[in-house]
N, C-alpha and C positions, 0 to 999 in steps of 0.2 A: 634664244639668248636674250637676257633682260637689254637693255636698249639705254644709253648713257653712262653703265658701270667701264666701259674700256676707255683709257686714257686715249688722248685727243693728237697728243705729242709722240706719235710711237712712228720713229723713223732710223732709215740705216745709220749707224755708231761705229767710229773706229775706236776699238779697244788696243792699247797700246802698252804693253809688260816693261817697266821702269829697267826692270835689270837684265834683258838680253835685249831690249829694243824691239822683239818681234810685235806684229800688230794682226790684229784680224777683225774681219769685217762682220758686222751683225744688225740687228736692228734692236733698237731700246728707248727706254724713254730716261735714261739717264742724261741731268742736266749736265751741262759743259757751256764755257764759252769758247774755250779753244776749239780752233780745227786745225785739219794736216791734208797734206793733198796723198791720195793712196788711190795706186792702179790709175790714174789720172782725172781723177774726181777730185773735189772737196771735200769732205767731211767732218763734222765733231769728231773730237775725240776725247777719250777717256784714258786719264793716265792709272794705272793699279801697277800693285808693286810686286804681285806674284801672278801669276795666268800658269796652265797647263803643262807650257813650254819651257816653266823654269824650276813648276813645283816638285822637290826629291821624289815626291809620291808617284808623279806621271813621269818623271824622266828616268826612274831608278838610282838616280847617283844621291846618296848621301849627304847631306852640308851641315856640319853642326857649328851653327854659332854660342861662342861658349861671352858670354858677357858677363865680366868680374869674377871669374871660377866659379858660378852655379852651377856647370854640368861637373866640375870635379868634386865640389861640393856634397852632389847629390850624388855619386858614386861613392865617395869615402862613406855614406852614410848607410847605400843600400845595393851596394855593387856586390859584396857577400852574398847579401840573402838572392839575388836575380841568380847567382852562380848556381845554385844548391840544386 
């Protein structure tokens, strides 16, 4: 391996999901100045607003946010033709 290409800052990270609060531990070189204390450490942490644990895709359950009627919108327009 070349020798000075891997970043210098690469340390454990608490990754923390905005909308159900779960957190999980990893290592990164993602800046932060907050931390959180987890499993009874300290750590940075990193706040995101979707992770694993909350996205429809990994959890199976559905969520359709509808903002100003665009999803009715786009059904009056193309809800026929997906039927056919």
């Amino acid at each position: 391996m070349k020798k000075g290409i891997h970043p210098t800052n690469y340390r454990p990270v608490v990754f923390r999901d905005m909308s159900n609060g779960d957190m999980f531990l990893t290592k990164s070189t993602a800046k932060t100045n907050d931390t959180i204390e987890f499993e009874g450490e300290t750590y940075p942490v990193v706040k995101v607003e979707i992770s694993s644990t909350s996205h429809p895709f990994y959890t199976g359950k559905s969520k359709l946010v509808d903002t100003a009627g665009r999803v009715d919108k786009f059904m009056s327009r193309y809800g026929k033709a997906a039927k056919k």
